[in-house]
C-alpha positions in Angstrom: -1.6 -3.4 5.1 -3.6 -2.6 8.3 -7.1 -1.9 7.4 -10.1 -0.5 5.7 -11.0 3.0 5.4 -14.7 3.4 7.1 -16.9 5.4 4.8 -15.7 9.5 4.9 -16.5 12.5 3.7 -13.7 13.9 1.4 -12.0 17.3 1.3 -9.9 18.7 -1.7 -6.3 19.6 -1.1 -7.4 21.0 -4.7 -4.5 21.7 -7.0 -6.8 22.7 -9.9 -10.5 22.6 -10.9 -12.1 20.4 -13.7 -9.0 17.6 -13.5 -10.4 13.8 -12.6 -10.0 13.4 -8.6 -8.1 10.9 -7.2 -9.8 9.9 -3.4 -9.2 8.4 -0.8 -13.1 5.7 -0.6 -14.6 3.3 1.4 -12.1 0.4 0.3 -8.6 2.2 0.6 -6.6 -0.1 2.8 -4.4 1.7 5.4 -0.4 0.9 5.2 2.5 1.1 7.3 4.7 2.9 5.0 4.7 5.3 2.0 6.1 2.8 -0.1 4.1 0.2 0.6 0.8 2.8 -0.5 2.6 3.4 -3.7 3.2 0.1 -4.8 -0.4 -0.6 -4.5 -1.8 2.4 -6.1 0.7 1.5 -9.3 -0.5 -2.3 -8.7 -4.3 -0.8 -9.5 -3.6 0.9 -12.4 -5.0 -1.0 -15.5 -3.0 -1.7 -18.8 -3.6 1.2 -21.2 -1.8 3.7 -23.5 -2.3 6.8 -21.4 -1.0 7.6 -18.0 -2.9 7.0 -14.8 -1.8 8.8 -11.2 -2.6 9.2 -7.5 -1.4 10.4 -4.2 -0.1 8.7 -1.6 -1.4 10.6 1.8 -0.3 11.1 5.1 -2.7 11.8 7.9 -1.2 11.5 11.3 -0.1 7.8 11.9 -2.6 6.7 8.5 -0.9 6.2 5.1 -3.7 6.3 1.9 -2.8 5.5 -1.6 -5.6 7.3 -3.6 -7.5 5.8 -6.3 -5.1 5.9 -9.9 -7.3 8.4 -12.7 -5.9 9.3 -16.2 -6.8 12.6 -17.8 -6.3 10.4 -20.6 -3.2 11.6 -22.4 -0.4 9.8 -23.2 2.5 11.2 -22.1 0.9 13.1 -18.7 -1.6 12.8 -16.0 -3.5 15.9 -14.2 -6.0 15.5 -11.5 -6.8 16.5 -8.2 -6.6 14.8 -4.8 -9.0 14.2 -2.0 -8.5 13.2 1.4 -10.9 11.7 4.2 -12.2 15.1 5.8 -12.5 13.6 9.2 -8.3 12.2 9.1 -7.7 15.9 10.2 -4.3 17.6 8.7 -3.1 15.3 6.2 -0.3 15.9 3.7 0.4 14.3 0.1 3.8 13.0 1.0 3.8 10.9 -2.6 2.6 10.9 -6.5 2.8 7.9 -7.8 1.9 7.3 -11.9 2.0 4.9 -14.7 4.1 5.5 -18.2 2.1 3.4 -21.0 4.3 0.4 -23.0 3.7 2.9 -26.2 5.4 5.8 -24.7 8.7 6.7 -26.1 11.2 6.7 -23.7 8.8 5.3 -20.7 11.3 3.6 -19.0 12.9 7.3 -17.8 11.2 9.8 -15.6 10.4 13.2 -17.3 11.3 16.4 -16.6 7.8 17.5 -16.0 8.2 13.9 -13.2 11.6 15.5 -11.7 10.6 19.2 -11.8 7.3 17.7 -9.7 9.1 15.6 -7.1 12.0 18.6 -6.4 8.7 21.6 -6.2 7.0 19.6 -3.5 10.3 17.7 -2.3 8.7 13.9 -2.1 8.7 11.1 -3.7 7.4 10.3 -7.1 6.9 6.5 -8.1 6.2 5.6 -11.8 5.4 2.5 -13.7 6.8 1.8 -16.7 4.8 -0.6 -18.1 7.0 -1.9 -20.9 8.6 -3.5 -18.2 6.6 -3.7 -15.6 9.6 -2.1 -13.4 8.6 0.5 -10.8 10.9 3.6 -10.4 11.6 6.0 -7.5 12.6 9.9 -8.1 13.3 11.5 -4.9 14.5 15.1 -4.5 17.6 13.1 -3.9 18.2 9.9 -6.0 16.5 7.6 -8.4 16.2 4.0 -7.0 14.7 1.0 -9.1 12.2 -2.0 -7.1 11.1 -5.0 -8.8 8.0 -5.1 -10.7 4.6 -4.7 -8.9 2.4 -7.2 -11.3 4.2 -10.3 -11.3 4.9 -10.5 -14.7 7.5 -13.2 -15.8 
């Protein structure tokens, strides 16, 4: 982690009206890699029995993790992300999401996670948190980290 966003305005790289937005505020820490963004955005994410998400953003050299919302379903998370208008052209070059410890079959990425990652060709990170193990999909390959909460 670098540091601290100063207070921006926000711009919508909208994907769809009336869906909880997931921004960019005045506490998101900077980080040196996309990775290292998703990991905290998932480490944010409360307990809970629906899904949470955000956006991991790249403009120019600065790497955001947005803030993690729930549309509050189970088994899927919609929203929209916002950037820091004044970061110029930025790009969401991650998703990153939670699966709840009541979802069947949580542990696995969906189709709807897979179909997502190979239509805009990055990165999706999930949290299972039965397990508390966080999961890559990339267009590519499915890699597996250690947990992000600590848990024992």
């Amino acid at each position: 982690m670098k540091k601290l966003l100063p207070l921006l305005l926000v711009s919508s790289t909208a994907f769809a009206s009336g869906f909880p937005i997931s921004s960019a505020n005045v506490s998101s820490p900077i980080f040196t890699s996309i990775h290292e963004a998703a990991v905290y955005g998932m480490s944010q994410i409360p307990l809970s029995t629906v899904e949470y998400g955000g956006s991991v953003v790249q403009c120019g050299d600065t790497i955001v993790a947005t803030e993690p919302v729930t549309s509050q379903q189970a088994l899927t998370v919609s929203f929209e992300t916002r950037v820091p208008k004044s970061f110029g052209k930025c790009a969401v070059v991650a998703r990153y999401h939670s699966h709840p410890a009541s979802a069947p079959y949580g542990e696995y990425f969906s189709t709807a996670d897979i179909a997502s990652a190979r239509a805009e060709k990055i990165p999706v990170y999930m949290l299972d948190q039965k397990t508390d193990e966080m999961k890559v999909f990339t267009p590519k390959r499915i890699t597996d980290s250690p947990g992000v909460r600590g848990r024992s």
